[in-house]
PALUM-510499 format. One line per 3 residues: their letters; for each residue z negated, x, y negated of C-alpha. Coordinates in steps of 0.25 Angstrom, whole numbers, always signed. Each point is the difference from the previous one (the first is absolute). Last residue first. Layout:
N
a> Z,X,Y  ...
//
This chain:
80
xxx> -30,+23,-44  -8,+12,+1  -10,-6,+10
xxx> +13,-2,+9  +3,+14,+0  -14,+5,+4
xxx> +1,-9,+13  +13,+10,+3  +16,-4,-2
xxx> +12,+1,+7  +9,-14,-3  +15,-2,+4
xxx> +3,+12,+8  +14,-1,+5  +3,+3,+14
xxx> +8,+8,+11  +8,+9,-11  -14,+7,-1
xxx> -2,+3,+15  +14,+7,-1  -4,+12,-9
xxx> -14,+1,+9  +10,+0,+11  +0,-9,+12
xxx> -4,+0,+14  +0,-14,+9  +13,-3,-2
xxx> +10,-11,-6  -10,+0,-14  -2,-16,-4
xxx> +6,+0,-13  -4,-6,-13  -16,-4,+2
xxx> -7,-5,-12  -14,+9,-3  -13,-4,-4
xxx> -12,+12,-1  -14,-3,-4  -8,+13,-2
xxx> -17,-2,+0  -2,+5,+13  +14,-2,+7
xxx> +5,-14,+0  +17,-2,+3  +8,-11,-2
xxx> +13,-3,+5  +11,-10,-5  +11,-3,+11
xxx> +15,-1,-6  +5,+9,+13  -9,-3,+13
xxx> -12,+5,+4  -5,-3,+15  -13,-1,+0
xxx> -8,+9,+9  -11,+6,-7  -6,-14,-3
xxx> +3,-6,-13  -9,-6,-12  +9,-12,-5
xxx> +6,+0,-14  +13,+5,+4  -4,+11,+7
xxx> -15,+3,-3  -7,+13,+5  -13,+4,-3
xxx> -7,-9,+13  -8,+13,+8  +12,-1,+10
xxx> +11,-1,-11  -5,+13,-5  -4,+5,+13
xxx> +15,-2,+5  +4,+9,-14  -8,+11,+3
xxx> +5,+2,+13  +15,-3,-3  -3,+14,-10
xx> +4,+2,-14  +1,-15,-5
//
């Protein structure tokens, strides 16, 4: 997620599912959690690997923090 703001009216508006469950903003995440993400058409699971020790990291470091397991768009699934 770009922006905390972005991502709290995500989970708000019902688009994010950890594990399965659609989440409030203020689940705790924990190692091992799946996480996916609804924007538009683009559907987005990722595994969390690390929880970050602060609140600011790095672009480079943000990608050491999970592993994308699926990143597809409604066109994607008509294809296959």
């Amino acid at each position: 997620m770009l922006r905390r703001s972005v991502a709290r009216q995500l989970c708000d508006a019902g688009r994010i599912d950890v594990n399965g469950f659609v989440t409030k903003a203020s689940k705790e995440i924990m190692v091992g959690d799946k996480i996916e993400i609804r924007r538009g058409t683009r559907r987005t699971t990722v595994r969390v690997l690390q929880i970050p020790t602060s609140k600011q990291v790095s672009k480079a470091g943000a990608g050491e923090l999970i592993e994308i397991i699926k990143d597809e768009t409604a066109a994607d699934e008509l294809l296959t």
